[in-house]
C-alpha positions as CSV (number, residue, x, y, z in Angstrom):
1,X,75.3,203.5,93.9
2,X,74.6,200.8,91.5
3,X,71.5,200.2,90.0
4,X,69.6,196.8,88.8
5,X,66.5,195.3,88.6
6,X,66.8,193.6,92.1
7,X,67.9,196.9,94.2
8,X,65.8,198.9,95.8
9,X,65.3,201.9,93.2
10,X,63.9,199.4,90.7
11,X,61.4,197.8,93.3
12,X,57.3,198.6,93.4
13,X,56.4,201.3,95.8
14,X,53.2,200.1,95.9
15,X,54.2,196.1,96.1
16,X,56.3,197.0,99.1
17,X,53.7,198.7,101.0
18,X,51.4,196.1,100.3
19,X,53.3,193.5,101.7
20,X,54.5,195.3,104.7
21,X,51.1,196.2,105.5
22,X,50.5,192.4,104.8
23,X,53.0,191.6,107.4
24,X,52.0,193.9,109.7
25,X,48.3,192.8,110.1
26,X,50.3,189.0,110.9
27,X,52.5,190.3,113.8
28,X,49.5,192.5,115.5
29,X,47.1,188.5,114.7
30,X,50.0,186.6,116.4
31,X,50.8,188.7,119.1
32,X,54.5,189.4,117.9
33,X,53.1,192.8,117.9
34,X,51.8,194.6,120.7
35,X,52.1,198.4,120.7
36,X,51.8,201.1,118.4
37,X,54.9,202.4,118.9
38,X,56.8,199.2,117.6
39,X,54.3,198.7,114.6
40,X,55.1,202.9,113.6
41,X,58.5,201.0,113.0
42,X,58.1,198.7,111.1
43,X,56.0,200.8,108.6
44,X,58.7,203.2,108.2
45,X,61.8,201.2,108.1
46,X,62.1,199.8,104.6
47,X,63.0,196.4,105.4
48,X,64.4,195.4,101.6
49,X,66.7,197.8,101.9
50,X,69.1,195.9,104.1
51,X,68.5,192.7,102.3
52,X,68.6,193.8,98.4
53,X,69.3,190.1,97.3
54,X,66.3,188.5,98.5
55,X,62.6,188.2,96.8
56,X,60.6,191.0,98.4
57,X,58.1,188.2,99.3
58,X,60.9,186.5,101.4
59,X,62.0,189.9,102.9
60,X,58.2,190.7,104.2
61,X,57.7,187.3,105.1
62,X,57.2,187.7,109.2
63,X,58.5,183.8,109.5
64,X,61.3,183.9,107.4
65,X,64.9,184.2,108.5
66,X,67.4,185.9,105.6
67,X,70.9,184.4,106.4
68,X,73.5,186.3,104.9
69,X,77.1,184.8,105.8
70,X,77.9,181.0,105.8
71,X,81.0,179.6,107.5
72,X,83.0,177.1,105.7
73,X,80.6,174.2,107.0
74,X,77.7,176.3,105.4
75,X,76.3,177.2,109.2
76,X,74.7,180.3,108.6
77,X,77.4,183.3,110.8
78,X,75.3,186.0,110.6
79,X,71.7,186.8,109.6
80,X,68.3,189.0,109.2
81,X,66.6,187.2,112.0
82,X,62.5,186.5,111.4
83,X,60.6,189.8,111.8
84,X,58.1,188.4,114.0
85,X,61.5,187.5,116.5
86,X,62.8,190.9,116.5
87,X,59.3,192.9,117.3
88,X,58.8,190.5,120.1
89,X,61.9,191.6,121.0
90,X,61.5,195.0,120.8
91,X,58.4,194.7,122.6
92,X,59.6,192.3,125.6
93,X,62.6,195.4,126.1
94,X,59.7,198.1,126.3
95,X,61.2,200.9,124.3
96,X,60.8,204.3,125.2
97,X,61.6,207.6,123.4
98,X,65.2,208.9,124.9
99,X,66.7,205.7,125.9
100,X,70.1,204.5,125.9
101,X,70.4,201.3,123.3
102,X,73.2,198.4,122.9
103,X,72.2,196.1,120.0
104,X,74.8,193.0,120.1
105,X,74.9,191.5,116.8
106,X,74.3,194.1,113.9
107,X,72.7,193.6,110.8
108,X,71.0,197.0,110.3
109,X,67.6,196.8,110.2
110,X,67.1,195.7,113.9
111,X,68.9,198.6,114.9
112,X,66.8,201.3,112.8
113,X,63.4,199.9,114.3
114,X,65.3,200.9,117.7
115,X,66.2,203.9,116.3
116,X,62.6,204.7,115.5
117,X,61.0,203.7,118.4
118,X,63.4,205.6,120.8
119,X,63.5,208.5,118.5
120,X,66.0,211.3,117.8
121,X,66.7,211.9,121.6
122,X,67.6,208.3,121.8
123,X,71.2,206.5,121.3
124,X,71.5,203.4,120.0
125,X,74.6,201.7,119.5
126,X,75.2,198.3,117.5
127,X,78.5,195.7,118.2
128,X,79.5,193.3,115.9
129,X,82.6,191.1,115.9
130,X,82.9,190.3,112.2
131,X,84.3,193.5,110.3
132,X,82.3,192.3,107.0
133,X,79.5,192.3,109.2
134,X,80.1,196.0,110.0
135,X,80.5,197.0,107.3
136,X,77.5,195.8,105.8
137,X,75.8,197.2,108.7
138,X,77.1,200.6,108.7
139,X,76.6,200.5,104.5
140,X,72.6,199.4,104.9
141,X,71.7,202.0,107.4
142,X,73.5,204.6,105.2
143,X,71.8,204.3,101.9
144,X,67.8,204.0,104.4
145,X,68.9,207.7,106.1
146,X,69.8,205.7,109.2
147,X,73.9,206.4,109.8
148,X,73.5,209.5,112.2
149,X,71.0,207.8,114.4
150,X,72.7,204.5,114.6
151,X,76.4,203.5,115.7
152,X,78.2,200.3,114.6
153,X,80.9,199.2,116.2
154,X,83.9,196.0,115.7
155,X,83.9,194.6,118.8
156,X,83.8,191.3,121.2
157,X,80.3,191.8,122.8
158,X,81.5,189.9,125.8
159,X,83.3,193.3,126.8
160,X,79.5,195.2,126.0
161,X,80.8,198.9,125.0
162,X,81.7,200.5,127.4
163,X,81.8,204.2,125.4
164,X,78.4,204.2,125.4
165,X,77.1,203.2,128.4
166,X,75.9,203.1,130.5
167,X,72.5,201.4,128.9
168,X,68.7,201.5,129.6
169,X,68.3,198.7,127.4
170,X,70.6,195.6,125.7
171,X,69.5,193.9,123.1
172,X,71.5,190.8,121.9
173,X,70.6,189.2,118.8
174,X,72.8,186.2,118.3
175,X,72.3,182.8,120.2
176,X,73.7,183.6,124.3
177,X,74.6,180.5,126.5
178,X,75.9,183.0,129.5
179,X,75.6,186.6,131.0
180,X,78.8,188.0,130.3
181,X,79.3,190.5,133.6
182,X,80.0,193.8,131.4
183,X,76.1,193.2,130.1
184,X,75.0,193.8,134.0
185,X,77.6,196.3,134.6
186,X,76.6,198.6,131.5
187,X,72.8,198.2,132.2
188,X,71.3,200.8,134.4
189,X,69.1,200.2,137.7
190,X,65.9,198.6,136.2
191,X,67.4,198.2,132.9
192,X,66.4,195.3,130.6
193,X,68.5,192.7,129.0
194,X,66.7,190.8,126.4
195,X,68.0,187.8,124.6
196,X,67.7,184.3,123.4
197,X,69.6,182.6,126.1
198,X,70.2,178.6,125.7
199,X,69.7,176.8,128.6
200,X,71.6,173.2,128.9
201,X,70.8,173.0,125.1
202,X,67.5,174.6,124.9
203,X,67.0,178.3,123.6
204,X,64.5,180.8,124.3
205,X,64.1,184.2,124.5
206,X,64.6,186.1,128.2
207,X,63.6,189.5,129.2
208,X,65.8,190.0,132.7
209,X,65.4,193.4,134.4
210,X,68.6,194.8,136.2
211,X,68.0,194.8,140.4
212,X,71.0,195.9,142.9
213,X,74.8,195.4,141.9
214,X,75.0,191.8,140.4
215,X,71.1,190.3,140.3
216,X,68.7,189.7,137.1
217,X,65.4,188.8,137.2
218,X,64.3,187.1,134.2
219,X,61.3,186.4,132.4
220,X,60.8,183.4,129.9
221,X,59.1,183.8,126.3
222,X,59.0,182.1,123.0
223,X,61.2,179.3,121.9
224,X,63.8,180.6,119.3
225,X,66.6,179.4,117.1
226,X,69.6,182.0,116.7
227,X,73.1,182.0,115.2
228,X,75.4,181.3,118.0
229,X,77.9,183.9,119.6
230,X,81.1,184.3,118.5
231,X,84.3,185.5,120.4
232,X,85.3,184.8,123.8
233,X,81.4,183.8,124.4
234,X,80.9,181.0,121.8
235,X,79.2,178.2,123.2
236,X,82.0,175.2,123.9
237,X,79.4,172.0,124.9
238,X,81.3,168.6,125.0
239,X,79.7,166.0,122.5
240,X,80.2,162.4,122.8
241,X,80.0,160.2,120.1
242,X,77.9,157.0,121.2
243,X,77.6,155.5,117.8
244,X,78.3,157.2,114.2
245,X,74.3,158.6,114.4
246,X,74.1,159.1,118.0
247,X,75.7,162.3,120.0
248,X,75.4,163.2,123.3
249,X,75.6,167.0,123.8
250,X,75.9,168.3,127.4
251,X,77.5,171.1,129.5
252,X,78.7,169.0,132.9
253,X,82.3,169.6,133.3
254,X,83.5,167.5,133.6
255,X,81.6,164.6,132.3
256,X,81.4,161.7,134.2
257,X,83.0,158.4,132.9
258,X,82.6,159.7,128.8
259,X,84.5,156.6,127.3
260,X,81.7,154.2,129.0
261,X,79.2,155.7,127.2
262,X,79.3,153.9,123.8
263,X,79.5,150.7,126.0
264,X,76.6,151.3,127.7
265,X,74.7,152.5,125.3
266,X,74.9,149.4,123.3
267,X,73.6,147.5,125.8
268,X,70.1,145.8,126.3
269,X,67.1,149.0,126.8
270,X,64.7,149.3,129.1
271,X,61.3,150.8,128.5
272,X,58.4,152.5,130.3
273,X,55.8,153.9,128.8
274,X,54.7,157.8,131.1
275,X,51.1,158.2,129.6
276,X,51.4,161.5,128.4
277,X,50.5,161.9,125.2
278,X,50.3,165.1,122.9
279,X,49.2,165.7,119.5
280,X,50.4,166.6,116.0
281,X,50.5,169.9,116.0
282,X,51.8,170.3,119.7
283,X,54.3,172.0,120.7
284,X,56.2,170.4,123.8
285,X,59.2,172.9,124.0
286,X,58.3,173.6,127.7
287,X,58.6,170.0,128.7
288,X,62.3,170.1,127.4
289,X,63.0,173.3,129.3
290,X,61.1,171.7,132.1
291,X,63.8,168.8,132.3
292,X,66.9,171.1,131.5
293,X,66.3,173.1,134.4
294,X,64.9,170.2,137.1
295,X,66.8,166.8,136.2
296,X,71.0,165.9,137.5
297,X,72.7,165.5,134.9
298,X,70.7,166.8,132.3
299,X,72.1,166.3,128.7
300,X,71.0,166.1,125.1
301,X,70.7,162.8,123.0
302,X,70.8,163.5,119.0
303,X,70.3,161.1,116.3
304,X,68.0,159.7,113.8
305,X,65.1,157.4,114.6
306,X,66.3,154.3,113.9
307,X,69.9,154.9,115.9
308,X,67.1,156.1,119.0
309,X,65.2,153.2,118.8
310,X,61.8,154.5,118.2
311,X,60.0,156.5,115.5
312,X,59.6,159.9,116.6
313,X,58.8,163.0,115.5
314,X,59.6,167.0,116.2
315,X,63.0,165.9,118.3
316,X,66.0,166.9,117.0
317,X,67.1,166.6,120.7
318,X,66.0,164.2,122.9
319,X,66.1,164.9,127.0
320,X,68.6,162.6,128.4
321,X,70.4,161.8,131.7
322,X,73.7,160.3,132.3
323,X,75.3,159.7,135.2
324,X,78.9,157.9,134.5
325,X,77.3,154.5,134.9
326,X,73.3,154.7,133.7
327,X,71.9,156.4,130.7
328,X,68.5,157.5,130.1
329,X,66.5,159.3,127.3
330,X,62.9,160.2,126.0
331,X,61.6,159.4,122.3
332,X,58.3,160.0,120.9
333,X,56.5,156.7,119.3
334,X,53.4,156.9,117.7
335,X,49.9,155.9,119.4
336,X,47.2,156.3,117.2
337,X,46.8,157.5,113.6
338,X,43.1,159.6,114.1
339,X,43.8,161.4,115.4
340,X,47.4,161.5,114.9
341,X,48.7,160.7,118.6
342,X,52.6,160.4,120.2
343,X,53.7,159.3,123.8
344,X,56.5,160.0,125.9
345,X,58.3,157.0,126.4
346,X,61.8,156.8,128.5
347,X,64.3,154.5,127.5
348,X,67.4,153.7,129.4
349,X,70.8,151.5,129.4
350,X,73.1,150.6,131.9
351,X,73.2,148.8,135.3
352,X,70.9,151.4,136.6
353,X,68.8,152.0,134.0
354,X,65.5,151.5,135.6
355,X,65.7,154.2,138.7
356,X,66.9,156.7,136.2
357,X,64.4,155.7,133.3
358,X,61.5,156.2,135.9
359,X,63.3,159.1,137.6
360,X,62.3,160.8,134.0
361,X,59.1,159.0,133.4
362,X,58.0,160.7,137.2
363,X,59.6,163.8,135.6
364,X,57.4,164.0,132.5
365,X,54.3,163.5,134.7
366,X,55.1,166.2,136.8
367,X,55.5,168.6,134.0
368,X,52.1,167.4,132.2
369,X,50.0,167.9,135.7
370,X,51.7,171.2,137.1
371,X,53.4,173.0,134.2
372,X,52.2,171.7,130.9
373,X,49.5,174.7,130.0
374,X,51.6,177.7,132.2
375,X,54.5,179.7,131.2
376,X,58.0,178.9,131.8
377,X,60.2,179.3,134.5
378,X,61.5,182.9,136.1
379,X,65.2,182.8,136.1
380,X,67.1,184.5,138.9
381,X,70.5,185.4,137.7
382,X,73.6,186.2,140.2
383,X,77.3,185.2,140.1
384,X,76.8,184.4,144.8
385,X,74.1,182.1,143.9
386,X,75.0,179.2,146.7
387,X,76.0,175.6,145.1
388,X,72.4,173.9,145.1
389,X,71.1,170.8,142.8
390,X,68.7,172.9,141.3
391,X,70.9,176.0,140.8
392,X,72.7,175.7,137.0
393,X,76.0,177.3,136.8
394,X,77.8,178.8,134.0
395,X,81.0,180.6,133.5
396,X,80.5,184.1,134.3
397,X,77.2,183.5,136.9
398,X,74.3,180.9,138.3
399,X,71.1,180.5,137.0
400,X,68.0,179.3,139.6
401,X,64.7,178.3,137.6
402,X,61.4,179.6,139.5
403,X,58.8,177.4,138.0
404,X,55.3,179.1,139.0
405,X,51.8,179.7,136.8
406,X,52.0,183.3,136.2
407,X,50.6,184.4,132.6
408,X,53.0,184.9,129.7
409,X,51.8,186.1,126.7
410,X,53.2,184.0,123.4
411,X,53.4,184.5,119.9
412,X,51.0,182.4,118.2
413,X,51.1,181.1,114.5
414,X,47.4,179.6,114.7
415,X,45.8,183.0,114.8
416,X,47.3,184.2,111.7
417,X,45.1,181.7,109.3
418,X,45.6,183.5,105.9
419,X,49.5,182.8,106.2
């Protein structure tokens, strides 16, 4: 092995433990960790070796995210995900020693927490479907003492591994948009499948436990942004261009009447104001999901401010409906300036513009007086799901939201106030 003044051997005992203690009082403050077990991990896994390029401040920074391949867009491929992501993770799968692992998506470090928490009776086994990726993997896990306890495999995860199963747990770690069937075919009776799973556009992470042949039941958590799948389950929206700032992002096939949209869009808007207001700091990600998973033709409206027609702030998406002949949308004008204050407001186009603007005015109402302080929606998960309006399908199964007020426990940033 080479040596230099940013590898390992050169690197402060003592800084390192420092901040990875550091980091470790921040997970257990924000709830990202929750068991002893997990935290024994993370002590004992020495994180900067599987990321020897980046300032050990950046490495034991629970928040940050260490991307480590770039396509030829420079859209991070492959990355150290935030460590506050992957304990919450580790906790939502409920590790226990002796278990069965699949990691989907390897990057080395991930997979040696799992190693630790399910000890040496345990098996865990990490897919990848970039060989640089691999190899990086299988390199990292050498030089920390991890190569007998962890195997990396080249592979399309949308076959799972077969050899190993079958799985008590799966773990995927790149951005899902579907349950490929081999995942529920290679996880045992009550196993778990967690994963950040986008939802008509939206991401967040999902706990589902294995019950009978084909059916997951799934539980919601934190909102989450990962690198997306590659292979046979890359995400493949359809994107409309309305105008050269303005996209329209959705998952319909097919979509109704696409060429009208740039028509209809550049017609006259109309406006109606919902009343619900929220404030700087708050975060409105459930409203979004809300909307994905209980509006027809549910889509995603991108663009700058200006393009939108409003100031807003915090949406890099808006909600939007369109329906061939009508289009509708949400942006987020400013109220009041003390304190800082934004409103929902719908905007719409199109020759039925106000039924569908006020069909997602009634919408945001709903969410602020039934849904707005609970957690997110259960998802059952089963390919013989019957055709319903609110059942969403995908390629390989059908999702059915279950909207109820059953406590959820989420990561928060606000309790960590040294950070």
């Amino acid at each position: 092995m080479t040596t230099s003044e940013t590898t390992p051997a050169h690197r402060s005992t003592d800084h390192v433990d420092a901040l990875r203690e550091r980091m470790i009082e921040r997970l257990w403050a924000v709830n990202a960790l929750r068991s002893e077990p997990v935290a024994v991990a993370v002590r004992a896994v020495p994180r900067h070796f599987f990321v020897p390029d980046f300032p050990l401040e950046e490495v034991y920074d629970p928040q940050a995210v260490l991307r480590t391949k770039f396509d030829g867009n420079g859209e991070a491929t492959s990355s150290i995900s935030a460590t506050w992501i992957q304990t919450l993770m580790l906790e939502r799968a409920d590790l226990r020693p002796g278990m069965r692992v699949l990691e989907i998506g390897s990057g080395g470090y991930n997979a040696a927490l799992i190693a630790e928490v399910v000890g040496p009776d345990g098996q865990v086994t990490s897919i990848d479907i970039d060989p640089e990726v691999v190899d990086r993997a299988r390199s990292r896990l050498a030089q920390s003492g991890y190569a007998d306890r962890v195997e990396v495999v080249l592979g399309d995860a949308e076959h799972g591994h077969p050899a190993g199963a079958p799985y008590d747990r799966i773990i995927v770690t790149v951005a899902a948009t579907d349950l490929p069937p081999a995942w529920t075919e290679q996880l045992i009776e009550g196993g778990r499948l967690v994963l950040p799973l986008g939802v008509r556009g939206f991401q967040r992470v999902y706990a589902f436990t294995h019950h009978g042949q084909d059916l997951l039941v799934g539980e919601t958590g934190d909102h989450t942004g990962f690198v997306p799948m590659q292979g046979l389950g890359a995400p493949a929206p359809t994107i409309v261009s309305l105008t050269d700032q303005v996209a329209l992002t959705t998952d319909a096939d097919p979509v109704p009447s696409p060429g009208r949209l740039p028509e209809v869009f550049a017609e006259p808007a109309y406006e109606e104001r919902s009343g619900v207001r929220i404030g700087r700091n708050e975060y409105f990600g459930g409203l979004q999901l809300w909307l994905a998973t209980t509006l027809p033709g549910f889509a995603t409206l991108s663009g700058d401010a200006e393009a939108l027609g409003h100031a807003t702030i915090g949406v890099h998406q808006s909600p939007a409906v369109w329906d061939g002949t009508g289009l509708a949308y949400l942006v987020l004008p400013q109220t009041s300036t003390d304190p800082d204050q934004w409103e929902f407001l719908a905007r719409g186009h199109g020759p039925n513009a106000t039924e569908l603007v006020h069909r997602l005015v009634e919408h945001v109402r709903r969410w602020d007086r039934e849904h707005r302080h609970g957690p997110g929606p259960r998802f059952l998960a089963n390919p013989a799901l019957p055709d319903a309006p609110e059942v969403i399908r995908t390629r390989h199964t059908r999702l059915l939201p279950l909207w109820d007020q059953r406590e959820s426990p989420q990561v928060d940033w606000e309790a960590d106030r040294d950070a």
